[in-house]
VEXTIKOL-547847 format. One line per 5 residues: their letters; for each residue x, y, z of C-alpha. Coordinates in pm, whole numbers, plus 50000, padded with zeros to 5 digits. Example, Ala and Ser with C-alpha at 12.3 -4.5 7.8 and 13.67 -1.06 7.14 Angstrom:
REM residues 2
AS = 51230:49550:50780; 51367:49894:50714
END
This chain:
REM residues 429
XXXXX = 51220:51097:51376; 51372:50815:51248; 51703:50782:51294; 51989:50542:51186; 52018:50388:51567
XXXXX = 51680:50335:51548; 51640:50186:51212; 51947:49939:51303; 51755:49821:51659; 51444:49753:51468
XXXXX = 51645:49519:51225; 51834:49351:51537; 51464:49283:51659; 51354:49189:51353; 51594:48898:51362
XXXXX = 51485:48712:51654; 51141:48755:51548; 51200:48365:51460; 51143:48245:51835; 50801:48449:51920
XXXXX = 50529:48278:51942; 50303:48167:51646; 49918:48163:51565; 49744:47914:51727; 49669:47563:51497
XXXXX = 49371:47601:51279; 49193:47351:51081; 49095:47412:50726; 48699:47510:50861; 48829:47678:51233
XXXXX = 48756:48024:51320; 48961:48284:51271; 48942:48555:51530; 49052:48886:51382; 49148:49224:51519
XXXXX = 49182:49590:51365; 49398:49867:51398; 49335:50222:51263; 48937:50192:51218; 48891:50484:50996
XXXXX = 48756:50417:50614; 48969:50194:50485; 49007:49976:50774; 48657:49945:50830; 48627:49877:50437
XXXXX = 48858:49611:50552; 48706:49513:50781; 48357:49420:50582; 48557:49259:50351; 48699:49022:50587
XXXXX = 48373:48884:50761; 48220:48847:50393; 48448:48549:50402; 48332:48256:50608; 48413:48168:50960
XXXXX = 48550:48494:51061; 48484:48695:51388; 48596:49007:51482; 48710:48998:51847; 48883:49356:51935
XXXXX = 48963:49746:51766; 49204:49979:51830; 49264:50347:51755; 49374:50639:51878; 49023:50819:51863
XXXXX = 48764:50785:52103; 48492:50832:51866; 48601:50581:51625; 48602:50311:51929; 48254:50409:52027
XXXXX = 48153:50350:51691; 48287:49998:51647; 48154:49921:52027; 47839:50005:51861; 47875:49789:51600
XXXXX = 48009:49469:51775; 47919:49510:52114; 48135:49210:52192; 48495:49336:52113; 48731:49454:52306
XXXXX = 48875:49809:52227; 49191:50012:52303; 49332:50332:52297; 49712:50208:52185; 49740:49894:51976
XXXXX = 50060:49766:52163; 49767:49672:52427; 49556:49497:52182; 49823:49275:52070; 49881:49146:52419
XXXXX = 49580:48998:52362; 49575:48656:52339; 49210:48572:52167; 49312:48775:51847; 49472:48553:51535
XXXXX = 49561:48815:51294; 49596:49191:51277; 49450:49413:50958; 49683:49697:51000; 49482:49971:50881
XXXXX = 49665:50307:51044; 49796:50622:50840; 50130:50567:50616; 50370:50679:50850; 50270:50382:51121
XXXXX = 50237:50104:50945; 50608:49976:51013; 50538:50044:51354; 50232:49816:51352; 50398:49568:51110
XXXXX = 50724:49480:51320; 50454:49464:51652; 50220:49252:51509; 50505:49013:51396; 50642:49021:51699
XXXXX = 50369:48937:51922; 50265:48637:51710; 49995:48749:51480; 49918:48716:51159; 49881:48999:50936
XXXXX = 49742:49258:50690; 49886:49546:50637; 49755:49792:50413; 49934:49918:50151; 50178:50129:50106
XXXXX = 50397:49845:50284; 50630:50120:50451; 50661:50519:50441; 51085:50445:50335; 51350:50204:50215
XXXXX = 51459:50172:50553; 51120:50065:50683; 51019:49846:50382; 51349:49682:50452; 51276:49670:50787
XXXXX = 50928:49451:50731; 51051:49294:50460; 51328:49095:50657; 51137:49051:50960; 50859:48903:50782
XXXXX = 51110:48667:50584; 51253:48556:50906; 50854:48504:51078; 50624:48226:51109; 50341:48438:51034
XXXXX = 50120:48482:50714; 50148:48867:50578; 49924:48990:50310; 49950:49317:50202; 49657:49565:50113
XXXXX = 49678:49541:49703; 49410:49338:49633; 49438:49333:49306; 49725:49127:49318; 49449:48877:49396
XXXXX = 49259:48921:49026; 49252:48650:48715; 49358:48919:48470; 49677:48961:48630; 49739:48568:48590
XXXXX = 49663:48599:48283; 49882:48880:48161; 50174:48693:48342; 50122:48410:48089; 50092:48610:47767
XXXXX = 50412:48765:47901; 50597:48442:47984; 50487:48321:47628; 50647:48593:47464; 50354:48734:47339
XXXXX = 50481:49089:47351; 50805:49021:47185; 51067:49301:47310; 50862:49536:47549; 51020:49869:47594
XXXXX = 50744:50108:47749; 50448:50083:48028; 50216:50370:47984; 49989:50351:48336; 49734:50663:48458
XXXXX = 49497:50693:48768; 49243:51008:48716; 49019:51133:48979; 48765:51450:48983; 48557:51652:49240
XXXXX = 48326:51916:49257; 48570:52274:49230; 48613:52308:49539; 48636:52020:49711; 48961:51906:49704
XXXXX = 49027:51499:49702; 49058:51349:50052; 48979:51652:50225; 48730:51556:50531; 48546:51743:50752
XXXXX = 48713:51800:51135; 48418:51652:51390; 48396:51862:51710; 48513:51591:51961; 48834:51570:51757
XXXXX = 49045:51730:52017; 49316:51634:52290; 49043:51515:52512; 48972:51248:52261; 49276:51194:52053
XXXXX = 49567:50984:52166; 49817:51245:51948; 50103:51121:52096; 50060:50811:51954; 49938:50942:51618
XXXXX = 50295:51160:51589; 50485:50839:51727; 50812:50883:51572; 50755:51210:51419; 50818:51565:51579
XXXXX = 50663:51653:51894; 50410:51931:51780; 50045:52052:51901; 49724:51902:51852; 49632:51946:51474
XXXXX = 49318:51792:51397; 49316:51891:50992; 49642:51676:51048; 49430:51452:51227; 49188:51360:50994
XXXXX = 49367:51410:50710; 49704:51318:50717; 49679:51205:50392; 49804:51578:50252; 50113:51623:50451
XXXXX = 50405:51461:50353; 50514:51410:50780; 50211:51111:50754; 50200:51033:50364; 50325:50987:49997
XXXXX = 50010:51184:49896; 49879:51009:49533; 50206:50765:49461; 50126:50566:49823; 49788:50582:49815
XXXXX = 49718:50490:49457; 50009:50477:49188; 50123:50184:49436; 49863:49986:49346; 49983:49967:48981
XXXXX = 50323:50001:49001; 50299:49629:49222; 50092:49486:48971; 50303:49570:48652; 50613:49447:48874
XXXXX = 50424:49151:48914; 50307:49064:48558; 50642:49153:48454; 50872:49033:48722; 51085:49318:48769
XXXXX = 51279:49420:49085; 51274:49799:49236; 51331:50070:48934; 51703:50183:48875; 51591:50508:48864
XXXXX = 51286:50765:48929; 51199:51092:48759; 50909:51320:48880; 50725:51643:48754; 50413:51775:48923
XXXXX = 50255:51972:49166; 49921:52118:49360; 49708:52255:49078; 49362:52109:49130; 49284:52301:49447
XXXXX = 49511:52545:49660; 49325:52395:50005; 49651:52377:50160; 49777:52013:50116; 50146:51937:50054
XXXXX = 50125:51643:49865; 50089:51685:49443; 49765:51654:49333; 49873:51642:48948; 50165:51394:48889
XXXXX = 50382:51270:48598; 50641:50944:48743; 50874:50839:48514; 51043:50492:48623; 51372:50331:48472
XXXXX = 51411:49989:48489; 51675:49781:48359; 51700:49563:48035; 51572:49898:47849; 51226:49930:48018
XXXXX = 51060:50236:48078; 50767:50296:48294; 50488:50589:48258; 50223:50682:48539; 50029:51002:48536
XXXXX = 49774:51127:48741; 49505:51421:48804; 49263:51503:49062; 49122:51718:48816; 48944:51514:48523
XXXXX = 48831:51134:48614; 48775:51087:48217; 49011:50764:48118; 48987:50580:48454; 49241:50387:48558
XXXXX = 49441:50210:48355; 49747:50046:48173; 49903:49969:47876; 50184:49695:47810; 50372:49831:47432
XXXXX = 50560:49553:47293; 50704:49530:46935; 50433:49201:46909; 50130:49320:47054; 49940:49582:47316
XXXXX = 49830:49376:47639; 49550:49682:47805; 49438:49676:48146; 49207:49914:48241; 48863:50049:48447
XXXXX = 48658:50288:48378; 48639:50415:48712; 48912:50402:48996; 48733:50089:49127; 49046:49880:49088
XXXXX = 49211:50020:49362; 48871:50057:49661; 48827:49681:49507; 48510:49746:49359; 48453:49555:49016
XXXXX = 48278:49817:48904; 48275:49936:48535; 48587:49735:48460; 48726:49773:48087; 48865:49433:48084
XXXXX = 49163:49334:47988; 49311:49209:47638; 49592:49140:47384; 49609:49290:47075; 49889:49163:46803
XXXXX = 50111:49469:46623; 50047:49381:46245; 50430:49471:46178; 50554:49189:46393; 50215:48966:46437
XXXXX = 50002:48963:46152; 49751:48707:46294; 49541:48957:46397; 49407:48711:46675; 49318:48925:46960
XXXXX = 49268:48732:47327; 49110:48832:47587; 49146:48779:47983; 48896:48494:48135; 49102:48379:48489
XXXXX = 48867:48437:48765; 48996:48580:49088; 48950:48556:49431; 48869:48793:49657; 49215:48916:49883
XXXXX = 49096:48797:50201; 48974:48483:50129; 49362:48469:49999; 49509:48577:50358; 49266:48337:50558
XXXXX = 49323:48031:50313; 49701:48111:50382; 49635:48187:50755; 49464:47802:50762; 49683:47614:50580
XXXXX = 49985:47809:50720; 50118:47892:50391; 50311:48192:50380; 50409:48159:50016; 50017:48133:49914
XXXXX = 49928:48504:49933; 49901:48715:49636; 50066:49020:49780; 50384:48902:49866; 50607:49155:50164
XXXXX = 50847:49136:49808; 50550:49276:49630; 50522:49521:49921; 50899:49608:49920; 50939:49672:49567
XXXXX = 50658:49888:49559; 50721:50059:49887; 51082:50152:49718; 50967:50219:49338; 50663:50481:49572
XXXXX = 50990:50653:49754; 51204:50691:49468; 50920:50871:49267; 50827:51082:49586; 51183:51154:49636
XXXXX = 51239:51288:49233; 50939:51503:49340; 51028:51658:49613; 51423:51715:49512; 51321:51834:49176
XXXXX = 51583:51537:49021; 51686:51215:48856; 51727:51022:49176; 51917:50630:49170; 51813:50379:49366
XXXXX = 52185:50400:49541; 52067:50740:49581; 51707:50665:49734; 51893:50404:50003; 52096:50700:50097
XXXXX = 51896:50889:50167; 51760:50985:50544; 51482:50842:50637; 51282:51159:50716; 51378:51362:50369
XXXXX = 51050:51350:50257; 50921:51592:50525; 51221:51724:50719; 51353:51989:50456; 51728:51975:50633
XXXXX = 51738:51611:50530; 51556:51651:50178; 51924:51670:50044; 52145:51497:50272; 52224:51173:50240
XXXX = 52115:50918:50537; 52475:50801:50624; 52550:51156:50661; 52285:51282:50908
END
């Protein structure tokens, strides 16, 4: 587990992260030779994404499953492949890093990457807790090297043009975000669940590396292969998708982490064993009376995914018709649009969004070649706030409570999954 000796040594490292060694120079049309870590689905969706853009190779893969190796070796016979990504980063013909591994590593990966010199994409959700999102945060402040985080639709026109219509005043005083994310399967089949292959066992896992800082514990492959409904490895719904929105309403209204987090829920869409809610209603308080809404169910995919921005002026809506937003598909998008309040705008002039956007890793290799940290969409603040606002919600959940963000910093590091800690503050334990 985490503790607070540990979480104070990473941020000492983090601090000298300033004298490693940097990417090598790259001209506006050089290569860029790229490297993955975690190559399950969403790394490898990653990982098509990236050499869609031009003048990228992949050069090396790491995980801790045999079978997911063999399948990238088949792929790209020419990369080089490891067991344990701390080898892979020694590796001096690799450029940048798409961290693709379960929640609970990705600080791990982060602070390595950094530190080795590498560039670097790390999926979303930034970090598993405050003290990790703090923890990349800094050290990517005080690096030379270009982070992008996974939300690519930081990287869409709409969301350039809501921040305008904002800036303008469009909305005149804006007191409520209502957001949703709504998913179905077949009854069931419960969301995420995938099936265990037979060579998924100690002979072909690296599980000590998979538990890294968690408790020591026996093989588990349903943990395995889907960590994604345990809270030890994951924020269940709020990490994997509410993130995704909560960043880009931060965004388009420049707000910092929530002040504080309410949460009602629970498993009602399938009883298959998972930990994490699959039905969830987050309340978020910000300050300067702002309220945010975000609901979700794994049991009706109806209304999509979606927001809408009430202001005594006008309605700005953002929404899909599918989840597509968040996998980066542009599938059946609604579009997005401002609509005047006759009470306050009588125009009756309704605009509509036109900004084109680009895709999110042409963003990170066009920052990556020019060496422009600050020209990424998704921002390691974007990834902090978000990381914090996921926590706080997760948090409310699982302690049944209005929880601060004083109270969220407090907290231990591991009281998501370690029920001694789930009330006890982290400068206690």
């Amino acid at each position: 587990m985490i503790t607070r000796r540990t979480f104070l040594g990473t941020m000492g490292a983090a601090t000298a992260l300033a004298a490693m060694p940097t990417a090598r120079a790259l001209g506006a049309n050089d290569r860029i030779r790229i490297a993955l870590v975690g190559c399950g689905d969403r790394g490898m969706q990653d990982l098509r994404d990236a050499l869609k853009e031009s003048n990228i190779e992949i050069v090396a893969a790491a995980d801790a499953y045999t079978r997911r190796l063999e399948m990238m070796k088949e792929k790209y016979p020419n990369i080089k492949t490891y067991d344990d990504p701390l080898k892979l980063l020694e590796n001096k013909d690799v450029d940048a890093v798409i961290n693709a591994t379960p929640l609970h590593l990705h600080a791990k990966y982060f602070l390595a990457t950094l530190q080795a010199g590498k560039d670097l994409y790390s999926e979303k959700t930034m970090a598993y807790n405050i003290a990790d999102a703090t923890a990349c945060r800094d050290a990517a402040k005080a690096s030379k090297q270009v982070v992008q985080i996974g939300m690519q639709h930081e990287s869409e026109g709409e969301l350039r043009d809501v921040q305008d219509w904002v800036k303008s005043g469009k909305l005149g005083k804006l007191t409520m975000v209502e957001a949703w994310m709504s998913r179905n399967t077949p009854r069931g089949k419960g969301q995420w669940v995938r099936p265990i292959p037979e060579d998924c066992n100690p002979d072909h896992v690296r599980w000590d590396l998979f538990l890294a800082n968690r408790p020591k514990s026996a093989f588990d492959a349903n943990k395995f292969i889907n960590w994604r409904l345990f809270w030890e490895f994951s924020g269940g719904n709020i990490t994997e998708n509410m993130v995704h929105q909560i960043a880009w309403i931060a965004t388009a209204l420049d707000l910092d982490v929530p002040a504080a987090a309410y949460c009602a829920g629970g498993v009602f869409s399938e009883k298959d064993g998972r930990q994490v809610p699959d039905t969830i209603a987050v309340t978020l308080e910000y300050p300067n009376d702002l309220t945010v809404l975000w609901q979700s169910t794994f049991s009706n995919a109806r209304y999509g995914l979606g927001e809408h921005y009430l202001g005594s002026n006008g309605t700005i809506e953002h929404v899909s018709g599918s989840t597509g937003m968040v996998t980066g598909s542009q599938n059946s998008r609604g579009g997005t649009k401002f609509m005047p309040e006759k009470a306050n705008d009588p125009s009756g002039v309704v605009i509509e969004s036109t900004t084109k956007g680009v895709t999110h890793m042409g963003n990170w290799f066009d920052a990556i070649r020019s060496r422009s940290k600050d020209k990424v969409n998704a921002t390691v603040e974007v990834g902090y706030r978000s990381s914090v606002a996921s926590f706080m919600s997760n948090l409310a959940y699982r302690r049944k409570a209005r929880v601060t963000f004083e109270d969220a910093k407090a907290a231990a590091p591991d009281a998501l999954y370690n029920e001694a800690d789930l009330h006890t503050s982290h400068h206690k334990a």
